[in-house]
DRENDO-1510 file (C-alpha; in Angstrom, 1 decimal, always signed):
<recs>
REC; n; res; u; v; w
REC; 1; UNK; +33.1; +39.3; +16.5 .
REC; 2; UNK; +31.7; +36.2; +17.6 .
REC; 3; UNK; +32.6; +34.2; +20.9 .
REC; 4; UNK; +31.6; +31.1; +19.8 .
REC; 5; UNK; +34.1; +28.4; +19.8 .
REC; 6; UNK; +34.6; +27.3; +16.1 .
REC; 7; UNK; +33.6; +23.4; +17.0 .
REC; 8; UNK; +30.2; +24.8; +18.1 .
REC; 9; UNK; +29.7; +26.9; +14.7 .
REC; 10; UNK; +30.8; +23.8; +12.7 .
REC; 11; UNK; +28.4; +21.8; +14.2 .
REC; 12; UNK; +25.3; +24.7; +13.6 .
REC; 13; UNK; +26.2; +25.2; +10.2 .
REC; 14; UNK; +26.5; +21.6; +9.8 .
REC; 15; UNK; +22.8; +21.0; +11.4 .
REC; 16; UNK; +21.4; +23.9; +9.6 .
REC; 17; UNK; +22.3; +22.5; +5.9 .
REC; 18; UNK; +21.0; +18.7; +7.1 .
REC; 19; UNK; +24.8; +17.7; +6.7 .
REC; 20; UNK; +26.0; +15.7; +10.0 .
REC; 21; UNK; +28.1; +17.3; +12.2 .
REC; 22; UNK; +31.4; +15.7; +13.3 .
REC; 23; UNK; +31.4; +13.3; +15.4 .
REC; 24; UNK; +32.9; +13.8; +18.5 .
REC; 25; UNK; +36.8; +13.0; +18.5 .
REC; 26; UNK; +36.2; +13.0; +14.9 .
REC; 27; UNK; +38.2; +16.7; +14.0 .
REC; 28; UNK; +41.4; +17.6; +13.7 .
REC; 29; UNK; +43.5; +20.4; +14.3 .
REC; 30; UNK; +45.1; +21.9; +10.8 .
REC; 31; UNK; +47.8; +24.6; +11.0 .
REC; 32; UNK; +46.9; +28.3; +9.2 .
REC; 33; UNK; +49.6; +28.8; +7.0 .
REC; 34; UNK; +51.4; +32.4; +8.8 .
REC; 35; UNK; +49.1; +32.2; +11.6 .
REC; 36; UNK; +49.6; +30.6; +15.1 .
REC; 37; UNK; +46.1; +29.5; +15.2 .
REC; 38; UNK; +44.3; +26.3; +14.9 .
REC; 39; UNK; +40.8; +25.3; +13.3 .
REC; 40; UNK; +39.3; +22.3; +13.3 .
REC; 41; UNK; +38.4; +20.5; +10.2 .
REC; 42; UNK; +36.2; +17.3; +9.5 .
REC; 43; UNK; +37.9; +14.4; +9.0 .
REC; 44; UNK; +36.3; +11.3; +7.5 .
REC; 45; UNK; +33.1; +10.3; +8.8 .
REC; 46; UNK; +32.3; +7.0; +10.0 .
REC; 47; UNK; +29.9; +5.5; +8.2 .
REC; 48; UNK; +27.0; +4.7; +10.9 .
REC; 49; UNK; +27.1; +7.9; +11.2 .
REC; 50; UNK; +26.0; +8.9; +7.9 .
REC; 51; UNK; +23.6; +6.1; +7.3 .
REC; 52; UNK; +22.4; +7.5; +11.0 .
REC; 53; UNK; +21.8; +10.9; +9.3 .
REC; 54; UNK; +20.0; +9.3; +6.3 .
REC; 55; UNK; +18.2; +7.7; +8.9 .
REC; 56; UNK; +17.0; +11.1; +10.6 .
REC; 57; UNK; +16.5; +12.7; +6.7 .
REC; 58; UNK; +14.4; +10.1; +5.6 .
REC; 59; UNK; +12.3; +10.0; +8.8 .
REC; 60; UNK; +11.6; +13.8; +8.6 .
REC; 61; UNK; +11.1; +14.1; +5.0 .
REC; 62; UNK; +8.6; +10.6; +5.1 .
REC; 63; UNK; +7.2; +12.1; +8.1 .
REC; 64; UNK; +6.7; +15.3; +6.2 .
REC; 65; UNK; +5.2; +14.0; +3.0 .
REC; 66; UNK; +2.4; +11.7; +5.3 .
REC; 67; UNK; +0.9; +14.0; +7.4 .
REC; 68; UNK; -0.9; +15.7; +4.6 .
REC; 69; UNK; -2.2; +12.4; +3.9 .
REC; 70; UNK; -3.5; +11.9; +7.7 .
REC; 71; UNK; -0.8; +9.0; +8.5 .
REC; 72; UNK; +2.0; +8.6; +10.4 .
REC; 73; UNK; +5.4; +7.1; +9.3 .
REC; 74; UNK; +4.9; +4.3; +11.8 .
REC; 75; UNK; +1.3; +3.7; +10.1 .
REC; 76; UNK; +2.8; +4.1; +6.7 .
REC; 77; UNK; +5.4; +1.2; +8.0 .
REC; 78; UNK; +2.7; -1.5; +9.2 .
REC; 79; UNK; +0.4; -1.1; +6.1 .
REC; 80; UNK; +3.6; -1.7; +4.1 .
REC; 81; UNK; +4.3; -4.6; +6.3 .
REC; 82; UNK; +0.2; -6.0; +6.6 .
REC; 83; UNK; +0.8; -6.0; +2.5 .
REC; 84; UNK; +4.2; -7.5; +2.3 .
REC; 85; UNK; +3.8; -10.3; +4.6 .
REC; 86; UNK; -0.4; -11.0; +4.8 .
REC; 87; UNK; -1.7; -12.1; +8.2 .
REC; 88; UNK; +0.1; -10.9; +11.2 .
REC; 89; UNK; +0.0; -11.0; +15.0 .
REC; 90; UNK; +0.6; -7.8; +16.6 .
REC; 91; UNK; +3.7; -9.3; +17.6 .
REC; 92; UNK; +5.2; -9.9; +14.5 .
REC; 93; UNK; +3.7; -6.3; +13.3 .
REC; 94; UNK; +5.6; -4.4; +15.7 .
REC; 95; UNK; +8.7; -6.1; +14.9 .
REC; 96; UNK; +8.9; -6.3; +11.2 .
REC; 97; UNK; +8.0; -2.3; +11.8 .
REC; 98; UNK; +10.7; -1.5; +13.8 .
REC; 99; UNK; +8.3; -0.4; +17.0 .
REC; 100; UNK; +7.5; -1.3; +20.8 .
REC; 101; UNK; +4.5; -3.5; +21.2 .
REC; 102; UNK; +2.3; -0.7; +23.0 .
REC; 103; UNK; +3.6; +1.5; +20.0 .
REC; 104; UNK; +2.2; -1.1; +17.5 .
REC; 105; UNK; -1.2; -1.4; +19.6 .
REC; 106; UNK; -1.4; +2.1; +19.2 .
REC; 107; UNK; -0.9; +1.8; +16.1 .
REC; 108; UNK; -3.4; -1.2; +15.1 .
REC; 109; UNK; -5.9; +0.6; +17.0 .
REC; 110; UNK; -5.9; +3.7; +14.9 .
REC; 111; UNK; -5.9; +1.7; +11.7 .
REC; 112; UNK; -8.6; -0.7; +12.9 .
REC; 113; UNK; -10.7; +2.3; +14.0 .
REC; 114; UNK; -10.3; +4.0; +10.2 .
REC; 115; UNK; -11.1; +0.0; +8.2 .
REC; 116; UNK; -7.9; +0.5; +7.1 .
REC; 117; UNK; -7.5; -3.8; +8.9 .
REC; 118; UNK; -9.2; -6.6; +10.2 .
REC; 119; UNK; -8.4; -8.5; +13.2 .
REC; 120; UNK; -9.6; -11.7; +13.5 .
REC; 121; UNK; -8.5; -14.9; +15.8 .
REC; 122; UNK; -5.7; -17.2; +14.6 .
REC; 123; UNK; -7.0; -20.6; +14.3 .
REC; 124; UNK; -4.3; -22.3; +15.7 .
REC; 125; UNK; -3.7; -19.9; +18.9 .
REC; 126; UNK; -6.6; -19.0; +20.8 .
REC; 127; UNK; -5.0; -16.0; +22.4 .
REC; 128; UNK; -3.3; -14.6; +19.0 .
REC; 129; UNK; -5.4; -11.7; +17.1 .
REC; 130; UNK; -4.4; -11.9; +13.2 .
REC; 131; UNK; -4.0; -8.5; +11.0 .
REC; 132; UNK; -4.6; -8.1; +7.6 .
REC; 133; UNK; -4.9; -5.3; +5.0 .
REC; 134; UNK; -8.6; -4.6; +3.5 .
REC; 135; UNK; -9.2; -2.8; +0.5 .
REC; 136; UNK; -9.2; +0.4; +1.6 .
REC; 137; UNK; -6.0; +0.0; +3.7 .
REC; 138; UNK; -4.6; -0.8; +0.1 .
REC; 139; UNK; -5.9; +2.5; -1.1 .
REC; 140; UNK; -4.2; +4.2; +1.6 .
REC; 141; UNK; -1.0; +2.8; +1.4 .
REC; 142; UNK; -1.2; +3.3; -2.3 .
REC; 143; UNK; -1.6; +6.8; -1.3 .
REC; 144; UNK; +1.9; +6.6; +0.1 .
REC; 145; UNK; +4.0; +5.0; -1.6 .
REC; 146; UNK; +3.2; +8.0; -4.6 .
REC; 147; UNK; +4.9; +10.1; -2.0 .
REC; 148; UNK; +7.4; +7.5; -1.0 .
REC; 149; UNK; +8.7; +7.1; -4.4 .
REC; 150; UNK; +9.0; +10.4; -5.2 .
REC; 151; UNK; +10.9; +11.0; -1.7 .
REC; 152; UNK; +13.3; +7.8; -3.0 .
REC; 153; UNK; +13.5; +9.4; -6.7 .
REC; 154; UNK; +14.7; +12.4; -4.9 .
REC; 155; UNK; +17.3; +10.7; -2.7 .
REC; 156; UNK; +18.8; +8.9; -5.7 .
REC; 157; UNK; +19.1; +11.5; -7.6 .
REC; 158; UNK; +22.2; +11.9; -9.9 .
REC; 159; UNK; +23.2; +8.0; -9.0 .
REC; 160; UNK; +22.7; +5.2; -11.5 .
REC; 161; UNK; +20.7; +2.7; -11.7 .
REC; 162; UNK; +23.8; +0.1; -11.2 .
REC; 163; UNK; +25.3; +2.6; -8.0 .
REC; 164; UNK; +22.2; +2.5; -7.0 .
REC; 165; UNK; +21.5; -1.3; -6.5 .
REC; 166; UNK; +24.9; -2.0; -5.5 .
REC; 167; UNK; +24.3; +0.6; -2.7 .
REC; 168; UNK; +20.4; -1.3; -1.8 .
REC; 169; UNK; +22.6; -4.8; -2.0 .
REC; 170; UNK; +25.5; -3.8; +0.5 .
REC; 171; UNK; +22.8; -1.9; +2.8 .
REC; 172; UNK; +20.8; -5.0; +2.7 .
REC; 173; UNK; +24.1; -7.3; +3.8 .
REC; 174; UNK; +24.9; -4.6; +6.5 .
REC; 175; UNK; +21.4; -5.1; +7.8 .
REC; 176; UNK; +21.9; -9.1; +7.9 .
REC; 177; UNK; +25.2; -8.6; +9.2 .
REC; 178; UNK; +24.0; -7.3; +12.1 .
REC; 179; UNK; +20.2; -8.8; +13.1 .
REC; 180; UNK; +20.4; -11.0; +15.6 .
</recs>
């Protein structure tokens, strides 16, 4: 017989299976049927918390798929960015890849170091070093996105094409919604 409270178990299981545990406040007590016991039982989750958990699964399994490859998510991220968006201060790189500064000099460093970017002086702003992509950066992150897509393919599995975008589209609103 186990001694561990059932909230605790839930929340195990829950973590062992990748599935979110409740949050906390977020159970309820239902009534056995005969019995004068209670057990708690997930009610609706809110949904930051689930798009926090996809969050978490995404990073792992991106994570997962890169390091085989010899890059880090947060690399993966700034090559995506340096080919979305051209020349970029470090600056502007660390924000459009969701990191710190010192993170994204970290970062730049490593990539600079493998020829994977360039830095060179912006024109108009002595003090501001430029990134861009080179060729072999685009190899890399071509690299990726192979494993990216097949990570996305995986997550969007049994879902339309239709649910699918209308999902993308209301995830993109959320994230305007709330940038500052």
């Amino acid at each position: 017989m186990s001694v561990v409270p059932q909230k605790k178990k839930s929340a195990a299981a829950a973590a062992a299976r990748d599935i979110p545990a409740p949050e906390p406040g977020s159970e309820t007590l239902e009534e056995t049927p005969g019995s004068a016991d209670a057990r708690p039982r997930r009610s609706k989750l809110r949904l930051t918390y689930v798009i926090a958990s996809l969050d978490r699964l995404l990073r792992r399994h991106m994570s997962e798929a890169l390091a085989p490859l010899g890059l880090t998510l947060a690399q993966f991220t700034a090559l995506s960015v340096l080919d979305a968006r051209g020349k970029l201060s470090n600056a502007q790189l660390a924000q459009r890849s969701f990191i710190t500064p010192q993170s994204a000099n970290e970062v730049v460093s490593i990539m600079a170091s493998r020829q994977w970017i360039t830095r060179e002086p912006d024109p108009n702003h002595g003090r501001i070093v430029l990134l861009q992509l080179t060729d072999e950066g685009r190899r890399v992150l071509a690299r990726c996105e192979v494993a990216a897509k097949e990570i996305d393919a995986r997550m969007r599995a049994d879902v339309s094409r239709e649910d699918a975008a209308v999902v993308q589209r209301r995830i993109e609103m959320f994230v305007r919604n709330l940038r500052d």
